[in-house]
Structures are given as C-alpha cells and as structure tokens.
C-alpha positions as CSV (number, residue, x, y, z in Angstrom):
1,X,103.7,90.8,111.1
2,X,105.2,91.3,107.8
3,X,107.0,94.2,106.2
4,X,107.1,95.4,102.7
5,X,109.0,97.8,100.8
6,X,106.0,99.3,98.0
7,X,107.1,100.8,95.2
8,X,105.4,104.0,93.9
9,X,106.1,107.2,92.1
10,X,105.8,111.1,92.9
11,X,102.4,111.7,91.8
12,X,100.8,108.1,93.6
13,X,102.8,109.3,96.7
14,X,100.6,112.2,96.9
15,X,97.4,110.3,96.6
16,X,98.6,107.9,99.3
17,X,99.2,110.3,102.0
18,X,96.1,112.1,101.4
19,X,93.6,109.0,101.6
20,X,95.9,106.8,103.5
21,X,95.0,104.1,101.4
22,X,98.0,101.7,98.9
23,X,96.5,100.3,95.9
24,X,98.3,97.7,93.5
25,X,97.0,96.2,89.7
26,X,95.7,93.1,89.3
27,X,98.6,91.0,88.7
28,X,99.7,91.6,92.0
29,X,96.7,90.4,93.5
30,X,98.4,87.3,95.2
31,X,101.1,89.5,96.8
32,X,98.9,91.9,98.2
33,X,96.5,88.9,99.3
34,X,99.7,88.2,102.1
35,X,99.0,91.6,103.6
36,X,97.2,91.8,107.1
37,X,96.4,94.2,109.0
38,X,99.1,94.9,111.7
39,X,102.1,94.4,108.7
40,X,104.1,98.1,107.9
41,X,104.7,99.4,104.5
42,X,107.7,101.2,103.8
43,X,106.6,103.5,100.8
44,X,109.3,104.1,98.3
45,X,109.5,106.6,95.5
46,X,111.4,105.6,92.0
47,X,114.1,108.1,90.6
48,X,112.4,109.7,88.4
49,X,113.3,112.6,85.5
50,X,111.1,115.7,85.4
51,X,111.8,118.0,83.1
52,X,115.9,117.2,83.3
53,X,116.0,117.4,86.7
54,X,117.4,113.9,88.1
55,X,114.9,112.7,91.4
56,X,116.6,110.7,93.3
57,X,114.6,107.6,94.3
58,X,113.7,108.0,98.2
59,X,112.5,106.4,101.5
60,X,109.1,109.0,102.3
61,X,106.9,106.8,104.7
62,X,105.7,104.6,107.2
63,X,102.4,102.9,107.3
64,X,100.5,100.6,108.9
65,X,98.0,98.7,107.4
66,X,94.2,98.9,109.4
67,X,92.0,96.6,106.7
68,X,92.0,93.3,104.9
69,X,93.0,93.4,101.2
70,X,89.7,95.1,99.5
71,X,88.6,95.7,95.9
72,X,87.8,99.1,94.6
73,X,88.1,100.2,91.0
74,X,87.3,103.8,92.3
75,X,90.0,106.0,90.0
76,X,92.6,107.5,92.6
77,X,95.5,106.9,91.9
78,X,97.3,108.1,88.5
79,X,98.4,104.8,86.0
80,X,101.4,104.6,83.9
81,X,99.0,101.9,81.9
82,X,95.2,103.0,80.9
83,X,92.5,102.0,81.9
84,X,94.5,101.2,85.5
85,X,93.0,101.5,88.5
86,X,95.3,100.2,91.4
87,X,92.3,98.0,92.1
88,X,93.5,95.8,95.1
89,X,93.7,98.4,97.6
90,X,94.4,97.7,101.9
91,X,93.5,100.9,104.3
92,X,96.6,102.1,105.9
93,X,97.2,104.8,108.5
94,X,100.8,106.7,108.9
95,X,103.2,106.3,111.6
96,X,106.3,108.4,110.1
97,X,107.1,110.7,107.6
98,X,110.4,111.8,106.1
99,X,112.5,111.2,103.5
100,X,115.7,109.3,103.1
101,X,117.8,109.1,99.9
102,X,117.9,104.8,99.0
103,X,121.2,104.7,97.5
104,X,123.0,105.4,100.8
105,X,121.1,102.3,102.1
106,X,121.5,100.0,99.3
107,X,125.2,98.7,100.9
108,X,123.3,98.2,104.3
109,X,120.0,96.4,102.7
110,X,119.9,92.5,103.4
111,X,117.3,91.8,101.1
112,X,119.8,93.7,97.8
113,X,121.5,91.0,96.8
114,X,123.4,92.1,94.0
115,X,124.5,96.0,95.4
116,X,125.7,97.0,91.7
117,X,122.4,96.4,90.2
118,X,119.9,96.9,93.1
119,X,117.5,98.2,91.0
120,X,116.2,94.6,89.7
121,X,115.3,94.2,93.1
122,X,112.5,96.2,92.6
123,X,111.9,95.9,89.0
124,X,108.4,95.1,88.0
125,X,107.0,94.7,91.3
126,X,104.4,96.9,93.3
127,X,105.3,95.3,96.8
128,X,107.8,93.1,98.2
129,X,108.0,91.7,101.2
130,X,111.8,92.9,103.3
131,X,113.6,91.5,106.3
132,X,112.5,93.5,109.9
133,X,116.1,94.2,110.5
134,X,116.1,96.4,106.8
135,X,112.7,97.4,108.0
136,X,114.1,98.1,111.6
137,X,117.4,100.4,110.1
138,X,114.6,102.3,107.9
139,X,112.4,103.1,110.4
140,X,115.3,104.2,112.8
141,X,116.5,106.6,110.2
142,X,113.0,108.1,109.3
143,X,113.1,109.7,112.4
C-alpha cells in the first residue's frame, strides 16, 4: 500500500468530496498508473489568494482509493488550463475529514527536503507518493 500527498485547489476540493472520485491530466498518467486500490490519498489544498485574503495551504482529507486507474473525459472538475479534463481519474471513498494548516508540518515532514523552500516539493506535480510515517503523523492529527 502506497501513500500519496495530491495536490489540488479550493474549487477541485469541492468536486472531490462530492463524487469521491481524484482526477489528474494527462501528463501524469504514469504516476497515477502506480495507484491501487487499497493506497490512501492525503488531499492537499494550495495557498491560494481570493480577493486579498491570504489561504493558507491546508491538510483537508483522507481517502482511500476503491478502483483501478480509469479514463473519463467527463468535465468535473474545474482546469486552470482549457480544454482540461483531469482525465485519469481512480474512485476513492473518505476515511477523515478535517483540516490542518501545512506549514506547521513542514519541519516534521520526511519527504521536505529542503524546509526553507518546501514548496518545490510540490511544484508541478498532481500526486506524489510520501513516506507512511509522514502519512502516519497526518492522519494522527486529522483526527
């Protein structure tokens, strides 16, 4: 069983608990052809700037995933790029809900490397795959 921090905004968060389902674009196809059913997916939310006000990017979930890695072009989620659909998609069902701030965990994360600029951690990725004792603090603090 793996475990996999997957990086999302506000808006996809939504979708995500409502149809319990994570979706990634193309390119990531060969990450998200790793995932099996069984692995947990530890959803985060980027910071993000609404209308001045400062997000501050957050821990919200735990899943597991329940299907193989599937195909479906089916417009849910909402793309930064046109025309995106989030098209590799896995079925995924929750097992907690909460929210945690990330910077308080960034000193205790073994898979952040560089602490000052954690952020290319997560840069340009959709998934990544994390370390069960990171996964094991996160849960433990999700309540």
């Amino acid at each position: 069983m793996a475990h996999w921090l997957c990086i999302t905004n506000r808006d996809n968060w939504e979708i995500i608990k409502e149809k319990n389902i994570w979706g990634v674009p193309r390119r990531h196809e060969n990450t998200m052809k790793r995932v099996k059913p069984g692995d947990k997916l530890v959803i985060y939310v980027k910071q993000e700037n609404r209308k001045g006000e400062i997000l501050e990017p957050m821990i919200v979930g735990i899943f597991e995933v329940v299907s193989e890695p599937y195909t479906d072009s089916t417009r849910i989620f909402k793309a930064h790029t046109p025309g995106e659909t989030y098209p590799i998609r896995v079925k995924i069902k929750p097992l907690k809900i909460g929210e945690i701030k990330f910077k308080p965990l960034i000193p205790k994360l073994k898979f952040i490397k560089n602490k000052k600029r954690w952020s290319g951690h997560l840069m340009g990725k959709a998934m990544r795959e994390i370390p069960e004792e990171d996964y094991r603090m996160i849960e433990s603090m999700l309540g």
